[in-house]
N, C-alpha and C positions, 0 to 999 in steps of 0.2 A: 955784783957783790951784794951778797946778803946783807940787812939793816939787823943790828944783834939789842936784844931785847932784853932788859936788867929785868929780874924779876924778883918779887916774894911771891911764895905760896904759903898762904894760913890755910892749914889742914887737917883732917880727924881720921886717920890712916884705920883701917878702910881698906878694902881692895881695890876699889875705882879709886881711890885716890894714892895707893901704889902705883898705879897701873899708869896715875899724870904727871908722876912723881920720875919716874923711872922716864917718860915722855921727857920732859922738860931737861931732866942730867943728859940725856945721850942725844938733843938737837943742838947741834952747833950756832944754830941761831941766838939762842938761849945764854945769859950769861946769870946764873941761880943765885942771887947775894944771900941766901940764908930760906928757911924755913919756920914757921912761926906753926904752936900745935894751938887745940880747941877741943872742948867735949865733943859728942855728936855720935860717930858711929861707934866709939868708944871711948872713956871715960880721959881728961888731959892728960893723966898720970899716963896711961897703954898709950893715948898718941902720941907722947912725947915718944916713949921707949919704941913703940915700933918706926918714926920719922927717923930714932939713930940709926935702927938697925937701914932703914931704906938709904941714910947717908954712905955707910959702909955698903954698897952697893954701885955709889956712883962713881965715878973718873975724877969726881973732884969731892975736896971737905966743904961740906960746907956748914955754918952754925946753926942749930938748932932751939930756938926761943921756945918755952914753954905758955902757953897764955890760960886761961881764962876754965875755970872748974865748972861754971855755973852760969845760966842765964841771969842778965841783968836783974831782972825782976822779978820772971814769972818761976814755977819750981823745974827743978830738971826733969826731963821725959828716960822712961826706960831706953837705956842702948839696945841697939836694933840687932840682937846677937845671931837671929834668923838671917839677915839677910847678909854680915860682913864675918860670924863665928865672936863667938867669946874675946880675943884674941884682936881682933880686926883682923886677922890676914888668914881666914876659914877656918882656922881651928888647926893646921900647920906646924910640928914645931921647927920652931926660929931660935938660929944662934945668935941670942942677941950681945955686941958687942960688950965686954967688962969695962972698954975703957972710956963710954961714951958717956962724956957730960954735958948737960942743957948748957947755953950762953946763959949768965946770972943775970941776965935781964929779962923782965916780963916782954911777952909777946907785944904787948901794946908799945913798948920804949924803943925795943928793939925799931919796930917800922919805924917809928917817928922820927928814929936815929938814922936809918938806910935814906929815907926819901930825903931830912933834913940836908944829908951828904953829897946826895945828888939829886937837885934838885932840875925837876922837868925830866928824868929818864926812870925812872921807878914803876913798871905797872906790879899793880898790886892784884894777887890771882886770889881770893878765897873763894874755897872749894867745902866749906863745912859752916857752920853756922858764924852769921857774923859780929858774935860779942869782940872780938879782938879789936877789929876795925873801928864798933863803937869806941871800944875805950881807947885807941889813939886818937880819933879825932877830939875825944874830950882831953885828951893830954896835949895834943898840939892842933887848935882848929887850923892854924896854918898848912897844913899837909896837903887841906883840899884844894889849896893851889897851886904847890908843889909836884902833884902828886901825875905821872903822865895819864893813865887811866886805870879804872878800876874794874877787874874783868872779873865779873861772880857767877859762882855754880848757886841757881838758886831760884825760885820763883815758875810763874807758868802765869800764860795771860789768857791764848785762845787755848787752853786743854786742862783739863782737871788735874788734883792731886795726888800725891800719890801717900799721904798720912791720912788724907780725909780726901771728898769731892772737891775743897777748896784748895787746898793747901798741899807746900812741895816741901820735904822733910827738914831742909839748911834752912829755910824763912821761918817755918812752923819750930824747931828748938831755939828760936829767941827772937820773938817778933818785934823786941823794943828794939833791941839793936838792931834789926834789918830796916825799921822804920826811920831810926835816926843817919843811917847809912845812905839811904835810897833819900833823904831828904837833904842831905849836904851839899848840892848841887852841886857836886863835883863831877867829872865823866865816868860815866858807868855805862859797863857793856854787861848788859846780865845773858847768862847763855840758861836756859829753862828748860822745863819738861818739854816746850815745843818742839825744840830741835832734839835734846837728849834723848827723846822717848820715840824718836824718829830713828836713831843711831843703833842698831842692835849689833855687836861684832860678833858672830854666829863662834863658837866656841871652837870649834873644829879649824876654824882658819887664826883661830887666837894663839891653839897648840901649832901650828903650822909655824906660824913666824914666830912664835920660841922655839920651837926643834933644835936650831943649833946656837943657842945661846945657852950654854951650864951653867952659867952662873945667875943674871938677870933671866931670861927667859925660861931658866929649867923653876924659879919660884915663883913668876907669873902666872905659868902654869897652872901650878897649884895649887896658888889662892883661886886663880880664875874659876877651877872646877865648883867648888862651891856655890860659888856668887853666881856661875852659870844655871846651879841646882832649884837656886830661890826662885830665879825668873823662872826657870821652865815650869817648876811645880806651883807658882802661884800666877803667871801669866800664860804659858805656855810657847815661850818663847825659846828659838835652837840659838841662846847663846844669853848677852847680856847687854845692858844699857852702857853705854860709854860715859855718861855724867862725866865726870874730873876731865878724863881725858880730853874731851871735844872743847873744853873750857881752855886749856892750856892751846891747841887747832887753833882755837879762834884768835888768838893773839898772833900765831903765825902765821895763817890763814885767813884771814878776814873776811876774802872774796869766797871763801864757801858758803857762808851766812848772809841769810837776806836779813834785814833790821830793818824796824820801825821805831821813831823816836817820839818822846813824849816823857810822863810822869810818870812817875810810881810810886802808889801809896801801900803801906799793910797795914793789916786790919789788925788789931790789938788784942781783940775781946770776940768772945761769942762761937758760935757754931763756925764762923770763916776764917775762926784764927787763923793768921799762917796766909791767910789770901794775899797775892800780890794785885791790885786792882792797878788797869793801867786806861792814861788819858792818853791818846793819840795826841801829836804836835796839831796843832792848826783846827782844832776841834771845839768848838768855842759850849760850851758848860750852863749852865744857867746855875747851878754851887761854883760859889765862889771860889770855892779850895781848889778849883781846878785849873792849866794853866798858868801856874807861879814859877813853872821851871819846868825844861825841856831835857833833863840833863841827862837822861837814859834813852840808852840804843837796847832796844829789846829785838834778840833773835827770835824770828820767824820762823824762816826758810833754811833747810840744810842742805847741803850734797853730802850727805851719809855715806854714800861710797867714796867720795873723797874725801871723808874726815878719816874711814876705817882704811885707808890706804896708805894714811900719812901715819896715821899709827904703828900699822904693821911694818912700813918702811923702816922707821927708826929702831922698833925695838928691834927688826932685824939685823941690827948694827952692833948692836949690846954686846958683852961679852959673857 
């Protein structure tokens, strides 16, 4: 018998993040207590309205928190219209639902409210930049012990960036709150460029396991074509990165991912914004700052053919 997994996902919809969205409603493992939105691949306002339109989509309702406009600090970065459409869902038109309204609580209260409710069964999945998380943990620092674990799409240790040579696009649009998140010692599984930019789901087998799904699968589809356009014409890749999706895997799948634990700091300022620098456990520093907590599992290693299997499986399911 399966172990069933309470989740948030804080999200910036996005077609990778459709695509862990739609993952996470149709695994039975999965028990989705609500969706939390964020800038990022498009603006909170779009992510809100497209997470509704993704709700009407699932087998079940679930609420939809609105969170956070703006990085803590630093100024907002242009949305990445190239790579997810104007839109976030390729430029597609979407019927989005008339009747669908935000829970009136901020993204931030929202979590502090789910985890306060159960406490020790909550992993919390952010999939877009992490201001939301900052601003719960400033509204209830208790959460970080509450809280089961906290699994982020985000960062890169052994492989470059993909906004810059340092940096990975979720850490680089708001490096204070990924700073203060990555330093609450609380448990954190960050899933990275390592593994993500290992996962490619070749596009042709992505139309395959939607074929007969009209409803989910016939609109995966079509955001997918897109998002498969960006990689091929700026990587040269026959399909797309799975980011969100393998982040959601990894909660279900654990044993696909190899981890290494230790620290993780970001880099605030300068040419490395955005950098996730990471201290290996058991690695002893001659800086001090290093070493003060072991609290992150950084994925390494993937089986990419078992993460893109467990993907294609479910959405197969969809209706």
């Amino acid at each position: 018998m399966s172990t069933k997994h309470t989740m948030i996902i804080d999200t910036d919809p996005g077609v990778d993040d459709a695509l862990a969205l739609m993952l996470a409603a149709y695994s039975p493992e999965i028990e989705l207590l609500g969706l939390t939105t964020i800038f990022g691949n498009v603006s909170v306002e779009q992510a809100t309205k497209n997470a509704g339109f993704l709700v009407s989509l699932m087998p079940k309702s679930v609420p939809v928190a609105q969170g956070a406009a703006t990085p803590l600090v630093n100024d907002l970065h242009p949305y990445p219209d190239f790579v997810h459409g104007k839109n976030g869902f390729g430029d597609i038109a979407v019927a989005y639902p008339a009747d669908f309204k935000p829970d009136p609580r901020s993204a931030a209260q929202f979590i502090v409210d789910q985890i306060n409710a159960r406490p020790g069964e909550v992993t919390l999945v952010p999939v877009g930049p992490l201001t939301n998380i900052a601003l719960a943990l400033h509204l209830d620092p208790s959460i970080k012990t509450k809280v089961k674990q906290v699994v982020i799409m985000g960062g890169a240790v052994y492989r470059g960036g993909n906004v810059s040579p340092a940096a990975e696009a979720n850490i680089w649009n708001d490096v204070h709150a990924a700073q203060v998140v990555f330093a609450a010692d609380w448990p954190i599984v960050m899933v990275g460029l390592d593994v993500t930019h290992q996962t490619v789901m070749p596009e042709a087998r992505m139309n395959a396991a939607c074929a007969n799904s009209p409803k989910v699968g016939a609109f995966l589809a079509k955001i997918c074509e897109f998002y498969a356009n960006f990689y091929r014409n700026t990587a040269g890749f026959d399909g797309f990165c799975v980011h969100d999706p393998a982040t959601v895997v990894q909660v279900l799948r654990p044993d696909l991912f190899g981890t290494q634990r230790g620290q993780i700091e970001v880099v605030t300022e300068g040419l490395a914004l955005g950098k996730t620098l990471f201290g290996p456990a058991g690695f002893m520093y001659a800086e001090p700052g290093w070493g003060k907590r072991t609290n992150v599992e950084v994925c390494t290693t993937v089986d990419s053919e078992g993460v893109l299997k467990f993907i294609e499986d479910v959405i197969k399911t969809a209706p």
